[in-house]
C-alpha positions in Angstrom: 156.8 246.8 111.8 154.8 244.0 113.5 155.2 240.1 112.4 152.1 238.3 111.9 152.9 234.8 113.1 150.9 231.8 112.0 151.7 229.2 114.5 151.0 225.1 113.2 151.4 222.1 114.5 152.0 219.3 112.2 150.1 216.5 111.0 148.6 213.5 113.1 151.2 210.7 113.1 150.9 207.3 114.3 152.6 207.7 117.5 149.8 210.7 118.3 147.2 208.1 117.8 148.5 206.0 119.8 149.1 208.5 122.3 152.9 207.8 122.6 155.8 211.1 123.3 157.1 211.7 120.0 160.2 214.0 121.0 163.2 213.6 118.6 161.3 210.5 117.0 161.7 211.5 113.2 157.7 209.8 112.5 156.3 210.7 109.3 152.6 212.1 109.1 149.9 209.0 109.1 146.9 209.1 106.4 145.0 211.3 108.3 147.9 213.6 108.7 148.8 214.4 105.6 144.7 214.9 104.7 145.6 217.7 108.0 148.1 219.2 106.5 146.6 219.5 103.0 143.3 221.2 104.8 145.7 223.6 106.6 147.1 224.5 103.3 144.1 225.6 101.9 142.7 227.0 104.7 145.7 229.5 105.6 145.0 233.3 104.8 146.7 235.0 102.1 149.9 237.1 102.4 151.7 234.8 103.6 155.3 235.6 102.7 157.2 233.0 104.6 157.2 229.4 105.4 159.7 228.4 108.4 159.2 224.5 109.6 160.8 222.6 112.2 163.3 219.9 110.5 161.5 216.6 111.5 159.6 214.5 109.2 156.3 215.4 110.6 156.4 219.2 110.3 158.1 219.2 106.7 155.1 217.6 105.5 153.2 219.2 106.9 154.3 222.3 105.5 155.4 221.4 102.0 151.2 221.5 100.8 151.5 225.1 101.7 154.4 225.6 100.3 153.1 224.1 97.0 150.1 226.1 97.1 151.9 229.4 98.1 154.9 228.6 95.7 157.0 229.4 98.8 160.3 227.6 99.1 160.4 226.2 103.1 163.6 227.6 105.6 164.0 224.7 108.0 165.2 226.2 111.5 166.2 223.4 114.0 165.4 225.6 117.0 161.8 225.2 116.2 162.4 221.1 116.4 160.9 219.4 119.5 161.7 218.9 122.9 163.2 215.8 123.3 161.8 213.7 126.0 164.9 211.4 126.8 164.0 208.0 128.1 159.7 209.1 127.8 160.3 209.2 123.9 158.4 206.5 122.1 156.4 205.8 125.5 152.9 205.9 126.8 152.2 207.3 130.0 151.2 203.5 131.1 154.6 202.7 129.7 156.7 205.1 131.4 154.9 204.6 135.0 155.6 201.1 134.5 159.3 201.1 133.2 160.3 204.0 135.1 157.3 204.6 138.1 159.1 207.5 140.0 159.6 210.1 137.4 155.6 209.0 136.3 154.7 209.7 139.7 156.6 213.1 140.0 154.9 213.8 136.2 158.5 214.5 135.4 158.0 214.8 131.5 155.7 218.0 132.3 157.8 220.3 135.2 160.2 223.2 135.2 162.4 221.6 137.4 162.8 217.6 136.6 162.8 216.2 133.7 163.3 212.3 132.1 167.1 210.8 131.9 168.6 212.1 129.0 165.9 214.6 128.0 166.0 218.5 127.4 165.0 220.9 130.4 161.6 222.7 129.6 163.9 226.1 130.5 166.4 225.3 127.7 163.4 224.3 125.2 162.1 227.7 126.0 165.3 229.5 125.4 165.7 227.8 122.1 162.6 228.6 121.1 163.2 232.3 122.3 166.4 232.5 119.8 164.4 231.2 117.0 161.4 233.5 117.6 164.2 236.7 118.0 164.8 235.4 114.4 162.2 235.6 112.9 161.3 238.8 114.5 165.1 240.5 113.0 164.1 238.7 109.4 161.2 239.2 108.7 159.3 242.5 110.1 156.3 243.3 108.3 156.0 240.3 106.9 153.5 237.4 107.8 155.3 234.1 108.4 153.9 230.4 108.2 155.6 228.3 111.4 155.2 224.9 111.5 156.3 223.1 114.4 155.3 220.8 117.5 153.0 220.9 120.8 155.5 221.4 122.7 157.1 224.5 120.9 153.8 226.0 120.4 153.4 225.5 124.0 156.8 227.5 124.2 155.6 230.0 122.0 152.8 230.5 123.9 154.4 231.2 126.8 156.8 233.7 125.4 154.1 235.1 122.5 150.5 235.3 125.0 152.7 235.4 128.2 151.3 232.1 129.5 152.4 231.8 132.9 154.8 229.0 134.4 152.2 227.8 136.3 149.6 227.1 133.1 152.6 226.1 130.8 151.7 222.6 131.0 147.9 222.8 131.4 146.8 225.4 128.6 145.1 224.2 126.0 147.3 222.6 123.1 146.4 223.2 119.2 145.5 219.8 117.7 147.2 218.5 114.6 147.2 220.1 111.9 146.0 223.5 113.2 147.1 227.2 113.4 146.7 230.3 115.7 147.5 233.7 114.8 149.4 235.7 116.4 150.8 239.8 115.7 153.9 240.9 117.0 154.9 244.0 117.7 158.5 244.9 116.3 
């Protein structure tokens, strides 16, 4: 039987207005934020029969309005976390060329094949990501499942989900805070 997948990405935070990579940074969701994730909650379709959230700060409130208006309890799956951008975390682009101006110039924080000191390989992010999907897929067939997560997962999902290729990964179109694409997959 086919999953229906609703794919979010949490909230605004404050390091999204300021335009700063969040990775592993545990921010909460700002003002704004939280007024996104209570709109998502209302807007969201019915049948929803699972909610499945990333672990950080950001995407549990996010999801925990849906989960109040659903009256579904949230499973937290840490494969759905996000990438962690190693020495780019907490940065802006203007900080990161200036603090570290070779991996800026070589865009290393959006390749295949380099990435910042100490963070995760976009392969391994995918292949995370990939577990957690097969997941979902063994648990819950036939069902539709509420996923809250980050732009980088949804980018992963994206690319494993819509078949975005390798050479779009990093230029499709993101979701914006506090928004949701569907998605049907076949069992």
């Amino acid at each position: 039987m086919p999953l229906t997948l609703l794919l979010a990405r949490h909230g605004e935070t404050d390091l999204n207005t300021e335009e700063r990579w969040q990775g592993r940074i545990d921010a909460p969701l700002n003002a704004a934020g939280l007024a996104q994730a209570q709109r998502l909650a209302n807007e969201l379709p019915t049948g929803i029969g699972v909610i499945v959230a990333s672990p950080m700060q950001r995407a549990r409130q996010t999801a925990e309005p849906a989960a109040a208006r659903l009256g579904l309890p949230i499973a937290f799956d840490a494969d759905f976390r996000e990438r962690d951008f190693g020495v780019f975390d907490g940065l802006t682009e203007a900080e990161a060329a200036a603090q570290f101006p070779e991996l800026a110039a070589r865009n290393a924080a959006y390749r295949w094949d380099l990435e910042p000191p100490g963070a995760e390989p976009t392969r391994d992010v995918v292949e995370r990501v990939a577990r957690g999907l097969q997941r979902l897929r063994e648990r819950h067939a036939g069902q539709t499942v509420l996923l809250v997560s980050h732009g980088f997962v949804v980018r992963c999902l994206r690319h494993l989900i819509d078949g975005v290729p390798e050479a779009e990964f990093f230029t499709a179109a993101r979701i914006a805070n506090g928004q949701f694409l569907t998605r049907t997959l076949p069992p």
